[in-house]
C-alpha positions as CSV (number, residue, x, y, z in Angstrom):
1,X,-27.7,9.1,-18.4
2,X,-29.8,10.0,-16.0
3,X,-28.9,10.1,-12.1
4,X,-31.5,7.3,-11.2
5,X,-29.6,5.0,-13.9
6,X,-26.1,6.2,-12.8
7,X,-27.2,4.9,-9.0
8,X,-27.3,1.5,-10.7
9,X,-24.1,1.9,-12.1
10,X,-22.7,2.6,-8.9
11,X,-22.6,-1.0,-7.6
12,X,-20.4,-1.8,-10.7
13,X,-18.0,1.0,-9.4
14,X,-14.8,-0.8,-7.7
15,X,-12.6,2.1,-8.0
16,X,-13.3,5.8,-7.4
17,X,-9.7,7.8,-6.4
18,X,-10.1,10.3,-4.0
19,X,-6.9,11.4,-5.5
20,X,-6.7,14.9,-3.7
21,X,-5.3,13.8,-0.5
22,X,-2.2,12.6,-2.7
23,X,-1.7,15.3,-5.2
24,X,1.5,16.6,-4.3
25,X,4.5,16.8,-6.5
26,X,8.2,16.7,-5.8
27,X,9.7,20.1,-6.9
28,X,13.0,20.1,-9.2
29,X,15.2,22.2,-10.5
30,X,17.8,21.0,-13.2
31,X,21.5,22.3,-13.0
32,X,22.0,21.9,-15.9
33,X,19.6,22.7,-19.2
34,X,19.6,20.1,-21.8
35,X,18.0,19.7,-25.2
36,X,14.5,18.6,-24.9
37,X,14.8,15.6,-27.4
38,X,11.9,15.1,-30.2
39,X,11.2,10.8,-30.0
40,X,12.0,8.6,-27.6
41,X,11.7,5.1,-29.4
42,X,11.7,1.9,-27.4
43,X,11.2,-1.5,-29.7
44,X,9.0,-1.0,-32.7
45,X,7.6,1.7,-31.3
46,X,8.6,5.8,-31.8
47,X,7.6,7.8,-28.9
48,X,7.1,11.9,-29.4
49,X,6.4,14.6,-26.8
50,X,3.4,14.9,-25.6
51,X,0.8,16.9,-23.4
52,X,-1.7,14.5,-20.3
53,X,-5.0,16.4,-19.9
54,X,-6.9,15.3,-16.6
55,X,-10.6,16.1,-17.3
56,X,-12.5,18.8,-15.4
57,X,-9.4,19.8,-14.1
58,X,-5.9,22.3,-15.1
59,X,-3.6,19.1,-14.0
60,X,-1.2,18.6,-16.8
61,X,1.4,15.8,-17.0
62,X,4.5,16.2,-19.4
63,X,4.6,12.7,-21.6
64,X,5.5,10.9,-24.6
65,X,2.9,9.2,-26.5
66,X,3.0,6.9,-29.5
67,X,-0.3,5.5,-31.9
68,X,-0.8,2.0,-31.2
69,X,-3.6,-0.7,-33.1
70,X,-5.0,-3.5,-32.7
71,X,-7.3,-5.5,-34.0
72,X,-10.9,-4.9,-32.8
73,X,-12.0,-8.4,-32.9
74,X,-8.6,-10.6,-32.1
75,X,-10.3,-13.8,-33.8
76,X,-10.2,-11.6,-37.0
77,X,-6.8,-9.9,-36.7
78,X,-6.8,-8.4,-40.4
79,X,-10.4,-6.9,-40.2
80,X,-11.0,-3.6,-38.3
81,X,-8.4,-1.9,-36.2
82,X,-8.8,0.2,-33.2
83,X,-6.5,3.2,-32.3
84,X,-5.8,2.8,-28.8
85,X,-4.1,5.9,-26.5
86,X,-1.2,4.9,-25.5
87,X,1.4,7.2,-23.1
88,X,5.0,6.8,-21.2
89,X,5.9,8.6,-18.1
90,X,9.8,8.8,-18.8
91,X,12.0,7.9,-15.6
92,X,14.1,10.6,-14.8
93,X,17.6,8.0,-14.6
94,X,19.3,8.6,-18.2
95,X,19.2,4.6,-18.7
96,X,15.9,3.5,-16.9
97,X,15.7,-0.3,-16.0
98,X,15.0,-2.7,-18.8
99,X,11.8,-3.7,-16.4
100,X,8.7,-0.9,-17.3
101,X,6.0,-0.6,-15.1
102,X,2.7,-0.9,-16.4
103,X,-0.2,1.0,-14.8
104,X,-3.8,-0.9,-15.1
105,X,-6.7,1.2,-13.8
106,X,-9.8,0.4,-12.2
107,X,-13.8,0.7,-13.0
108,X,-14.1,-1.3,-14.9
109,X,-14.3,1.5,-17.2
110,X,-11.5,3.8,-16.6
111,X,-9.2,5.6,-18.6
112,X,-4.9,4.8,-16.9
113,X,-4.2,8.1,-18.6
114,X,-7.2,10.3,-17.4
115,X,-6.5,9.0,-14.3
116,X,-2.6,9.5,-13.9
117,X,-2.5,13.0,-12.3
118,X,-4.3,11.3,-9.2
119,X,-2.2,8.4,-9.0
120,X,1.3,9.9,-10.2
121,X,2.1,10.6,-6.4
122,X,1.9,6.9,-5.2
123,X,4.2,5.9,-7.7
124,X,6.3,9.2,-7.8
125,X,9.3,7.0,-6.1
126,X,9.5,4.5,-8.9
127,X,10.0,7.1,-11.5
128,X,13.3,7.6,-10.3
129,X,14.3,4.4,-12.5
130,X,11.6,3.2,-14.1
131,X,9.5,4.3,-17.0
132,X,5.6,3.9,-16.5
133,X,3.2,2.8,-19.7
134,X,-0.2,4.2,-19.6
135,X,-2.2,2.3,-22.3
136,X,-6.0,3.3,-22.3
137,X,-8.0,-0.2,-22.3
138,X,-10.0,-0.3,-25.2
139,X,-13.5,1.2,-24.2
140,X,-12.2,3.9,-21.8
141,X,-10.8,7.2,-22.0
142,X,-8.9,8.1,-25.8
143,X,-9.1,3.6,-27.0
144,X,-12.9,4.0,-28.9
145,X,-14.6,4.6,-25.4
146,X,-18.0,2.8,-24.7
147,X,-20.0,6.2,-23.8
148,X,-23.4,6.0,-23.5
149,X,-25.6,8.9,-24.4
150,X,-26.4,11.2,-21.2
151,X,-29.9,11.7,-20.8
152,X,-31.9,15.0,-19.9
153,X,-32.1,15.8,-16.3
154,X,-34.7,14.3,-14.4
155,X,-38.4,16.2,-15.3
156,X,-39.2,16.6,-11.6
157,X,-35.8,18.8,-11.4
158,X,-36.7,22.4,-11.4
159,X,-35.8,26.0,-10.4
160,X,-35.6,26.2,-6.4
161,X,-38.7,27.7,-5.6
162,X,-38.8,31.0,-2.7
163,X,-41.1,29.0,-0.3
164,X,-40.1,25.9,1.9
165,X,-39.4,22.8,0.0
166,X,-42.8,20.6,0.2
167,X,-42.8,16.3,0.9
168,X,-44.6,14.2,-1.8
169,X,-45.3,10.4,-1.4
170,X,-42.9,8.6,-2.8
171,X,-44.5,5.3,-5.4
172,X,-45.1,2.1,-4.2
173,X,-42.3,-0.2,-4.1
174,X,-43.7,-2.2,-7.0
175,X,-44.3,0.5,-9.4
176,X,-41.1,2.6,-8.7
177,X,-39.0,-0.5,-9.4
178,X,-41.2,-1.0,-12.9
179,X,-40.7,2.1,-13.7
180,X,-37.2,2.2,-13.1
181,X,-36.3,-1.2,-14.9
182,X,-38.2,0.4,-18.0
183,X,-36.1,3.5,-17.7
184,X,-32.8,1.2,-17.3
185,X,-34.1,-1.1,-20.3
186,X,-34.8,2.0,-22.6
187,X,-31.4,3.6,-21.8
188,X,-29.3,0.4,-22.3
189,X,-31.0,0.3,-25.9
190,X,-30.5,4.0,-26.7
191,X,-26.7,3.6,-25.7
192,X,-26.3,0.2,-27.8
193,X,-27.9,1.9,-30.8
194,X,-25.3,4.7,-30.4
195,X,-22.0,2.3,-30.0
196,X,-23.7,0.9,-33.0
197,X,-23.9,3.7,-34.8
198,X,-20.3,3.7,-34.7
199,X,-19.5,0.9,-36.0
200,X,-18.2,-0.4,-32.8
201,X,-19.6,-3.6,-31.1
202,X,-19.4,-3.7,-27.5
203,X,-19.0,-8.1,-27.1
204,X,-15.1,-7.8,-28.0
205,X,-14.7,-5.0,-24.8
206,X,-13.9,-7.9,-22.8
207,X,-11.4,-8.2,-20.1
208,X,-9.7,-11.1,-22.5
209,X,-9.8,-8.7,-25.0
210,X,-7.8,-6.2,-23.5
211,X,-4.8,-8.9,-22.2
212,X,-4.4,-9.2,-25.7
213,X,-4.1,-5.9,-26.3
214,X,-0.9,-5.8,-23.5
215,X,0.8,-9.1,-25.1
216,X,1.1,-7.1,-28.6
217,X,2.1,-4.0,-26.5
218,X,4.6,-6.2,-24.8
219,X,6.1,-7.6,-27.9
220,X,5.7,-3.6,-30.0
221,X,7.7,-2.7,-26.8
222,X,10.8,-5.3,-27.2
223,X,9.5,-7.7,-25.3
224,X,10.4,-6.7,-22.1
225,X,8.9,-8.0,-18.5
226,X,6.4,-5.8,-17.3
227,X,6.2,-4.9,-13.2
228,X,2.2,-5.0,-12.9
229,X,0.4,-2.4,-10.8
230,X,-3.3,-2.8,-10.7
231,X,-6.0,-1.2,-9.0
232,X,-9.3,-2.3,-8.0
233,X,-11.1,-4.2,-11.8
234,X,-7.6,-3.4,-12.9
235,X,-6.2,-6.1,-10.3
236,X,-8.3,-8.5,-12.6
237,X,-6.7,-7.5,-15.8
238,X,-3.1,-7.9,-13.9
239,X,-4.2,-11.7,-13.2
240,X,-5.5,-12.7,-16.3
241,X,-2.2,-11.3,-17.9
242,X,-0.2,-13.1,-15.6
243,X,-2.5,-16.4,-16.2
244,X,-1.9,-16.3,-19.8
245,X,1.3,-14.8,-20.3
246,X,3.9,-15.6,-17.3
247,X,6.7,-14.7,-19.3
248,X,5.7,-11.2,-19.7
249,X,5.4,-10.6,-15.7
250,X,8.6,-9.8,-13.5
251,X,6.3,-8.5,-10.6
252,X,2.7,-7.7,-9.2
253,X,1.2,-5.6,-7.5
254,X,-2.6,-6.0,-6.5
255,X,-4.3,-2.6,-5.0
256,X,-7.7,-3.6,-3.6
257,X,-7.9,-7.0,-5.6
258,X,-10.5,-8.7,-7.5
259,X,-9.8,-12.6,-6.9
260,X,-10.0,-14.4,-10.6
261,X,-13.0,-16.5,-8.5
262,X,-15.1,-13.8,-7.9
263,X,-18.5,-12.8,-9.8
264,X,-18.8,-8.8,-9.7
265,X,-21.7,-7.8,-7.3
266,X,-21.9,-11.1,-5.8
267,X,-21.8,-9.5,-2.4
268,X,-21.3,-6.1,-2.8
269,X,-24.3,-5.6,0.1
270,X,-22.6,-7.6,2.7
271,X,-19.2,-6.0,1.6
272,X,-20.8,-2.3,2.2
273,X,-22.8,-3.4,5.6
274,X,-19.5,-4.9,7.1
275,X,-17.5,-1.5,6.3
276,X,-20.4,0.6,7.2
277,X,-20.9,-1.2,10.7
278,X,-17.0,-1.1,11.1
279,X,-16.8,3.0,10.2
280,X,-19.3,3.5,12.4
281,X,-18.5,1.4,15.4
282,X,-15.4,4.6,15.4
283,X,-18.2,6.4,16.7
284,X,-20.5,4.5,18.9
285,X,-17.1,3.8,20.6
286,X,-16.3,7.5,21.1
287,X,-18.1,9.1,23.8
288,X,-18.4,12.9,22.2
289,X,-19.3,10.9,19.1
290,X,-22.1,8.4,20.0
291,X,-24.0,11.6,22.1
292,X,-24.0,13.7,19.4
293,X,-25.4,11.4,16.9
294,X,-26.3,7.9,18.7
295,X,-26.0,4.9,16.7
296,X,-25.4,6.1,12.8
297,X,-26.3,3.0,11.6
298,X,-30.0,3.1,13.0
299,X,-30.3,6.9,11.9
300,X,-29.2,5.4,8.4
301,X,-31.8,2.8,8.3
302,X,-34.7,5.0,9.7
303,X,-33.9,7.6,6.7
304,X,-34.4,4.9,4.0
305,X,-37.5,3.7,5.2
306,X,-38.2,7.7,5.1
307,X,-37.4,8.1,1.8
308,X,-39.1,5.2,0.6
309,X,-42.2,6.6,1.6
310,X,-42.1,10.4,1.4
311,X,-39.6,12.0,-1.0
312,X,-38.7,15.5,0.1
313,X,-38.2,18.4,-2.7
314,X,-35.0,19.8,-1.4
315,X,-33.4,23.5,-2.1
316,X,-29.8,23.2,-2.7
317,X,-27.0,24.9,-5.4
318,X,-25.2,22.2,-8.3
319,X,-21.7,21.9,-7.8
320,X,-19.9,23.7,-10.2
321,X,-22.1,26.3,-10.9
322,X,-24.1,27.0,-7.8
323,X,-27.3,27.2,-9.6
324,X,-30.3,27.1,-7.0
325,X,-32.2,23.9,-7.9
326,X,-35.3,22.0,-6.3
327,X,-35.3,18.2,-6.4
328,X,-36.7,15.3,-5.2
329,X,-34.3,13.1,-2.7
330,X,-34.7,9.4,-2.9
331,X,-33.4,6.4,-1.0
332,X,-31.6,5.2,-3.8
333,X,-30.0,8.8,-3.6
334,X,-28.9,8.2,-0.6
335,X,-27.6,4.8,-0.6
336,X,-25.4,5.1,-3.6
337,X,-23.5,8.5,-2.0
338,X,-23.4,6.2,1.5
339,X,-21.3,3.7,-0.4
340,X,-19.2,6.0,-2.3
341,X,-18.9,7.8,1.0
342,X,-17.6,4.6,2.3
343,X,-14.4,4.2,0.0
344,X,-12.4,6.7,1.8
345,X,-11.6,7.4,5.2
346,X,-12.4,11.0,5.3
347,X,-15.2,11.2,3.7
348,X,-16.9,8.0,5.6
349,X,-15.8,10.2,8.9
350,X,-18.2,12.6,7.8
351,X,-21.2,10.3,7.5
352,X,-22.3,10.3,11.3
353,X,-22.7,14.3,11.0
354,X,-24.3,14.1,7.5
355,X,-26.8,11.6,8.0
356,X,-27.3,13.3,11.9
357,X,-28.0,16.5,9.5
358,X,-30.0,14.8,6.6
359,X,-32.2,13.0,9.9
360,X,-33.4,16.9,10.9
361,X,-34.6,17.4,7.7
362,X,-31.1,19.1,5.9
363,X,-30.9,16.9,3.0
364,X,-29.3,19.5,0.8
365,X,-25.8,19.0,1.6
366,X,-26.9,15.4,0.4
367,X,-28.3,15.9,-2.7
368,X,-25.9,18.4,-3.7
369,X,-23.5,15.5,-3.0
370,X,-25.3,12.9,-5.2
371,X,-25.0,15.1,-8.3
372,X,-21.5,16.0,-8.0
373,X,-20.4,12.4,-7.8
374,X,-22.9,11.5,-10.2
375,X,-21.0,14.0,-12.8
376,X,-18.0,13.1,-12.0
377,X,-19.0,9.0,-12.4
378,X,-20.2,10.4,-15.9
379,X,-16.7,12.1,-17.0
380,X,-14.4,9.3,-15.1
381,X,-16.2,5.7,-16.4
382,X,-17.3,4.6,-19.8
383,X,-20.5,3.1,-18.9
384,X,-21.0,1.0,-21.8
385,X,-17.4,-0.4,-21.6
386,X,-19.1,-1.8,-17.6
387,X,-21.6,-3.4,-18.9
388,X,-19.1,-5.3,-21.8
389,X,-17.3,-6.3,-18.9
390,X,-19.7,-7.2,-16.7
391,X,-22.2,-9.0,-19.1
392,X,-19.6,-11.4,-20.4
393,X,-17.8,-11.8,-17.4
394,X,-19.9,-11.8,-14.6
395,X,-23.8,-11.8,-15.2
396,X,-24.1,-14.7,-16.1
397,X,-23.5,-16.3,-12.9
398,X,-24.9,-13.2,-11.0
399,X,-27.4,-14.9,-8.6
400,X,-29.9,-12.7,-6.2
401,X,-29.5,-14.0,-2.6
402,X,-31.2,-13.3,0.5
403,X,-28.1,-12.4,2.4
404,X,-27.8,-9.6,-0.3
405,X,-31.7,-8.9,-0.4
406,X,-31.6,-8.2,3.7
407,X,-28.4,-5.2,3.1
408,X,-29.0,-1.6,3.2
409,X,-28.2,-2.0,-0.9
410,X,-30.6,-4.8,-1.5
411,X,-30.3,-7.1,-4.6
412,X,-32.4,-4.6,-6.9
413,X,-29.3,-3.8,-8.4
414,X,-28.7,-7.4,-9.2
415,X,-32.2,-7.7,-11.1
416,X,-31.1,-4.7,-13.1
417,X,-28.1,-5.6,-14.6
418,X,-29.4,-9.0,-15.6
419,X,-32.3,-6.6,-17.5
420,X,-29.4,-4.7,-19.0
421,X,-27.0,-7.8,-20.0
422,X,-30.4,-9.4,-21.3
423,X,-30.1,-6.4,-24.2
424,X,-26.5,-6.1,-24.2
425,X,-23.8,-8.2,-26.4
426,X,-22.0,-10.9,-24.5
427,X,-18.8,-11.2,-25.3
428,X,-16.4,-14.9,-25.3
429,X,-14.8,-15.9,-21.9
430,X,-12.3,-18.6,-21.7
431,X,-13.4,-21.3,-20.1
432,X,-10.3,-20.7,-17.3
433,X,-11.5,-16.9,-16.6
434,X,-12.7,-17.6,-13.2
435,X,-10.3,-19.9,-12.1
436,X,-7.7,-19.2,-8.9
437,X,-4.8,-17.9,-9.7
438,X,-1.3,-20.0,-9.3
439,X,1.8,-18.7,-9.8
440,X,5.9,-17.7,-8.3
441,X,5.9,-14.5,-9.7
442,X,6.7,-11.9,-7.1
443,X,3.6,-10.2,-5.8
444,X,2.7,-8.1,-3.0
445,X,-1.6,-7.5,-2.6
446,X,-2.5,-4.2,-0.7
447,X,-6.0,-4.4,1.0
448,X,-7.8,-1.2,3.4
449,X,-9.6,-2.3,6.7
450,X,-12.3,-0.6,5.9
451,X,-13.0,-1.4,2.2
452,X,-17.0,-1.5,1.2
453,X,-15.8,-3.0,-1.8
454,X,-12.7,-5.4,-2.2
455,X,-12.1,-6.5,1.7
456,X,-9.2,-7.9,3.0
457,X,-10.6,-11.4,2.5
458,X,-10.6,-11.0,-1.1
459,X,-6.8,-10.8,-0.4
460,X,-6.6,-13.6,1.5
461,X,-8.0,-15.3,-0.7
462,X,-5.5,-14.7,-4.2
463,X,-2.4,-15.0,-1.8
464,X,-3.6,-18.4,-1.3
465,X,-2.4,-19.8,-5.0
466,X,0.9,-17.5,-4.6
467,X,4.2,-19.2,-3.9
468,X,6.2,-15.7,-3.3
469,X,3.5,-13.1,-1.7
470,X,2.7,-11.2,0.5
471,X,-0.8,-8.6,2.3
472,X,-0.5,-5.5,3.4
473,X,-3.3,-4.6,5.0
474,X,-3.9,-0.1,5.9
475,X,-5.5,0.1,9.1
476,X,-8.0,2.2,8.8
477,X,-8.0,2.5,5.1
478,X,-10.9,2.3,3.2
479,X,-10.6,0.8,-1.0
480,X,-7.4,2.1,-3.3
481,X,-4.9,2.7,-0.9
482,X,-1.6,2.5,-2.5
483,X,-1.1,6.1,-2.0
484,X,-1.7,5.9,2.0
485,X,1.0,6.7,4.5
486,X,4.3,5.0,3.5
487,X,2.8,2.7,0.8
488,X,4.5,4.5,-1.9
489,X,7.7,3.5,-0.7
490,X,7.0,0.5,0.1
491,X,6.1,-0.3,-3.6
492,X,8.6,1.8,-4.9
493,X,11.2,-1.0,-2.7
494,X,9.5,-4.2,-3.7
495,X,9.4,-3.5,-7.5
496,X,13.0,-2.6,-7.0
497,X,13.7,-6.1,-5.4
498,X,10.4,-8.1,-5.6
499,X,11.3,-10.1,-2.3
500,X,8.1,-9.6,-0.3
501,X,8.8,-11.4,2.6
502,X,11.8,-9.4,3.8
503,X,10.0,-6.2,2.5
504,X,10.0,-4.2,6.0
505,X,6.4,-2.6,6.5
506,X,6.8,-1.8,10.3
507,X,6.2,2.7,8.9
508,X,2.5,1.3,8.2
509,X,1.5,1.1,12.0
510,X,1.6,4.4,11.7
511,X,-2.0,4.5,9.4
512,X,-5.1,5.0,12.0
513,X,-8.4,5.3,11.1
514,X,-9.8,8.9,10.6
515,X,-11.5,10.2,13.9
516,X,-15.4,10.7,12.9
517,X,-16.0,14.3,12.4
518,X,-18.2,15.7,15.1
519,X,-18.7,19.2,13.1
520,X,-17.6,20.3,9.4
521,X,-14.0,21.4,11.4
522,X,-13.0,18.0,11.8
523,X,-13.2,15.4,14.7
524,X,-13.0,17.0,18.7
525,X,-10.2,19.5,19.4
């Protein structure tokens, strides 16, 4: 797909790890050796050893993995099955607690087992009794994943040329957004034909869809309670499980939640102002800060309306394999890397300096940027398996506002995915999806300060319909924070006695927010 279309995927993104602040790993040594053992069966279902590949990278996790179907349209449970990946992080007790935890990732659109190595550490702690199931939601990673067809690389994309990079004029508004909805509405059909194609249809990829998928999992499993931990779109999978099968649920756990109320990309504008404004007021506030680079926030502003008129060609080397390369930079360019930027603490303290940088005319860091985020977007979320989601869930009640028209984002987004879910199969929602969650069951909600995405009022507002809950909230944290500072403990304690309210969570004074950077060393000695 190409990058212009991937920028309009990026308001669907709720969850992008930023996993390599947490990849350590505990080293052990056994005393004694011990026969590696060939299954591992747990109800109806035979476990045998197995190898976890993370993508475009060597990280390896040791498993065991078992084949698991179900049917691909629940309404018609003796017609076509799909073979979904399924994978079980062993505790490392001989007798682990009756009481698996169940990892739901985020997106929507990602794979729990792609993404394991990065979140292994936060939940590291709870291995120590627990076993951890990693089931692929059907449309991501190895469960028949909803993967669009990538397109060529932009035509304007070309060998860096020797000279200075020159500044063309970029289209008016009018006919750049035409052209763009065409491209988006000619993609969406290409991908559709090619899901097709397959055999596959993309209106039973629904969240509803996929809490099915757990229940049978539950009762393959031997019916046992699950302890929930969700992240970001995978905090709305959590709830709907919980809504529609309480039984199955002994705790919760909600990283950077998704209230049951909420219609994806409602606000995601106001959300990313309200972070930005907050990330940058760390600098305005700091003397060394605000004279190097003033007010971030105006600079930001002043480069859109630059981009939006002239588009510099800009010299700069692809990650990966540092190919020179010459291409245009856009305001849509640099938007969707401001927002991604904006999801972790470190890399939002670099945003002052880079956009100081990109204001001088050094947009090559920049673009550079885009395209490595954009890849890894394209290897970490099944696009098609978004738009399922989204269309059915979501869309329909997606309304342009003018609160989300005046944001640095804008609403085109909005306008786009309506084109898109106009061409795309809508799946069947119950007519309970959106409704607040109630329930007793143990949870405890995790929210960052600073999240452009899922803010602490989302929070505020599930823990209103639970009896027995509790927020957390990581000052200074931006979205996915379950592996900040002493979080992992803290889980690691509550799902061992889900009591939130006498949970102690005095370590997490101990998270500030990340000192702006005033050069690429880091903020001032």
């Amino acid at each position: 797909m190409k990058r212009s279309t991937r920028l309009v995927l990026l308001a669907l993104v709720l969850i992008i790890f930023f996993g390599g602040q947490w990849l350590w790993r505990h080293a052990r040594t056994p005393t004694v050796a011990a026969a590696v053992p060939t299954q591992y069966r747990l109800g109806q279902l035979e476990f045998k050893p197995c190898t976890l590949r993370q993508p475009q990278s060597g990280l390896a996790t040791a498993a065991w993995c078992a084949p698991f179907n179900v049917p691909e349209n629940w309404a018609r449970p003796d017609g076509r099955k799909l073979v979904l990946r399924l994978a079980l992080i062993r505790a490392r007790a001989a007798q682990p607690a009756p009481d698996p935890v169940l990892y739901i990732a985020g997106g929507p659109g990602q794979s729990a087992i792609d993404t394991w190595p990065e979140i292994a550490p936060a939940l590291d702690d709870v291995l120590a009794q627990r076993n951890v199931i990693l089931l692929d939601q059907r449309g991501t990673g190895g469960s028949a994943p909803l993967t669009c067809p990538h397109a060529a690389p932009k035509p304007e994309a070309k060998a860096a040329a020797p000279h200075t990079a020159k500044t063309r004029h970029a289209q008016p508004a009018a006919a750049s957004s035409t052209a763009r909805m065409a491209e988006v509405e000619t993609q969406t059909r290409a991908c559709l034909a090619a899901l097709r194609k397959r055999g596959l249809n993309p209106a039973d990829f629904t969240t509803t869809a996929a809490v099915q998928d757990l229940d049978a999992l539950r009762h393959a499993l031997g019916d046992p309670e699950f302890d929930l931990v969700g992240v970001s779109y995978g905090t709305r999978v959590a709830q709907q499980f919980l809504l529609h099968h309480p039984d199955g649920v002994r705790s919760m756990v909600l990283d950077s939640v998704v209230p049951n109320q909420l219609i994806l990309g409602q606000d995601f504008g106001v959300n990313l102002d309200a972070a930005l404004h907050d990330d940058f007021a760390l600098c305005t506030e700091e003397p060394a800060c605000h004279k190097a680079f003033g007010d971030p926030w105006t600079t930001l502003l002043q480069l859109k309306k630059n981009l939006a008129k002239n588009t510099p060609e800009v010299n700069f080397r692809t990650p990966g394999d540092f190919q020179p390369r010459q291409e245009a930079m856009t305001a849509n360019d640099l938007i969707g890397l401001v927002r991604l930027y904006a999801y972790s603490p470190l890399t939002a303290a670099l945003l002052p300096l880079t956009l100081h940088a990109a204001s001088e005319g050094h947009y090559g860091p920049l673009l550079a940027q885009s395209h490595f985020i954009s890849s890894s977007l394209q290897h970490s979320l099944n696009d098609g398996m978004q738009l399922s989601v989204v269309c059915s869930e979501d869309v329909p009640w997606l309304k342009a506002t003018p609160a989300e028209a005046a944001t640095l984002l804008g609403d085109a987004y909005i306008h786009q995915l309506k084109a898109q879910c106009a061409i795309w199969p809508r799946g069947v929602v119950p007519a309970d999806f959106h409704a607040p969650l109630r329930s007793s069951v143990p949870t405890l909600i995790l929210e960052g300060q600073f999240d452009p995405v899922t803010p602490p009022r989302y929070g505020t507002e599930v823990l209103e319909g639970l009896s027995d809950a509790r927020m957390l909230i990581a000052a200074g944290q931006g979205h996915n924070v379950i592996g900040a500072g002493c979080m992992p403990r803290l889980v690691k304690r509550f799902i061992e006695k889900p009591e939130p309210q006498k949970l102690d969570a005095s370590c997490l004074a101990q998270l500030k927010p990340t000192a702006p950077f005033l050069d690429y060393n880091g903020a001032a000695p």
